[in-house]
C-alpha positions in Angstrom: 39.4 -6.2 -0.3 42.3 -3.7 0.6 44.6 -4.3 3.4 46.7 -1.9 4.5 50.6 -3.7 5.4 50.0 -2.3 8.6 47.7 -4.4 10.1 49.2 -7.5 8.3 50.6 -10.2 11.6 54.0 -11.6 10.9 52.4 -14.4 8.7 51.5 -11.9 6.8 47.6 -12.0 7.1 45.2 -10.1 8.3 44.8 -10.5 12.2 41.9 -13.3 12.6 40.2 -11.1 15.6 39.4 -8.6 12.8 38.0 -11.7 10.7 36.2 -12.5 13.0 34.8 -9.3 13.7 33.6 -9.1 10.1 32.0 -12.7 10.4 30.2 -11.8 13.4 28.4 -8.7 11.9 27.8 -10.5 8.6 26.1 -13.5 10.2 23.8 -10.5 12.2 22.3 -9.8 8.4 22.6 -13.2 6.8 21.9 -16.0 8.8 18.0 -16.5 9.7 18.9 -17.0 12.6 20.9 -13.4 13.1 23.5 -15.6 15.5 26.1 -17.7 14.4 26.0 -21.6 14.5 26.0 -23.0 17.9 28.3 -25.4 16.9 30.9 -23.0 15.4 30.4 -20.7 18.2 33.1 -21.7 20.3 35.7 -21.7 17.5 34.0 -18.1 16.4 34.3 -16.8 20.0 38.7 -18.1 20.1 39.2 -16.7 16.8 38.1 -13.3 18.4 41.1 -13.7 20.5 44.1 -14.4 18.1 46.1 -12.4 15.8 47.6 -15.1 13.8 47.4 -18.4 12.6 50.6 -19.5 14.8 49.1 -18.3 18.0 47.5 -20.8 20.4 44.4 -20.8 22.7 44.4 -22.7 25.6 45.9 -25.9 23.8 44.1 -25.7 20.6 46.2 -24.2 17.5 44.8 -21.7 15.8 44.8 -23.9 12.6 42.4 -26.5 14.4 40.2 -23.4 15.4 40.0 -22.0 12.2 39.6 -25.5 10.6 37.0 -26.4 13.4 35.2 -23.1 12.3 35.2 -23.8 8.9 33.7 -27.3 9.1 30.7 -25.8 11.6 29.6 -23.0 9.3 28.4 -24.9 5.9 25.2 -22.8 5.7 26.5 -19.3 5.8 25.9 -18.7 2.9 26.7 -15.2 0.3 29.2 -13.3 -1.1 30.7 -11.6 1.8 30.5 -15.2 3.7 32.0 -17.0 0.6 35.2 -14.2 0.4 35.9 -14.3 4.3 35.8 -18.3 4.2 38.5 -18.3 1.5 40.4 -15.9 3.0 40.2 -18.6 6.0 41.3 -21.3 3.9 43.9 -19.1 2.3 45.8 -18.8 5.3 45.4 -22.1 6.1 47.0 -23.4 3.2 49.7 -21.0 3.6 50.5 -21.9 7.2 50.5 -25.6 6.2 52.4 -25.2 3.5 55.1 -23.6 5.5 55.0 -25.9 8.2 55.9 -28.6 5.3 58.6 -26.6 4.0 59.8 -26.2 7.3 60.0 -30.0 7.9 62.0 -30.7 4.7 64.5 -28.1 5.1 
């Protein structure tokens, strides 16, 4: 997957509204249902609205939406689904992981 710097948010990721976008239209062709997961809906439908994993909406962090996500969509299943669920998890562990570094120093 290429990513050009310019779209990159300040964590250095690509903007999760654009995830988002590419997990709506592969769930259209790959889940029997064509939708996505009622249950990760709501988390699917907040993602559309951040840019990047320190961003908040309403009260929830975008780390528990993405998490929240994550833990709702265990039967998407294929290659496309597989790369953009990484890529989730990915950032994830980089925002963590700075968070921790943060508290030490």
């Amino acid at each position: 997957m290429s990513i050009a710097t310019d779209t990159l948010t300040k964590s250095g990721h690509r903007p999760l509204s654009r995830i988002a976008g590419e997990i709506v239209r592969d769930m259209r062709q790959t889940m029997k249902s064509g939708i996505c997961p009622p249950a990760a809906l709501p988390y699917l439908t907040a993602m559309a609205e951040l840019e990047d994993i320190t961003d908040h909406y309403m009260h929830d962090s975008a780390i528990s939406i993405v998490l929240y996500f994550l833990g709702n969509v265990a039967h998407w299943r294929g290659e496309k689904a597989a790369a953009l669920k990484k890529e989730l998890r990915d950032i994830i562990d980089e925002a963590q992981g700075r968070k921790k570094r943060g508290k030490k120093a």
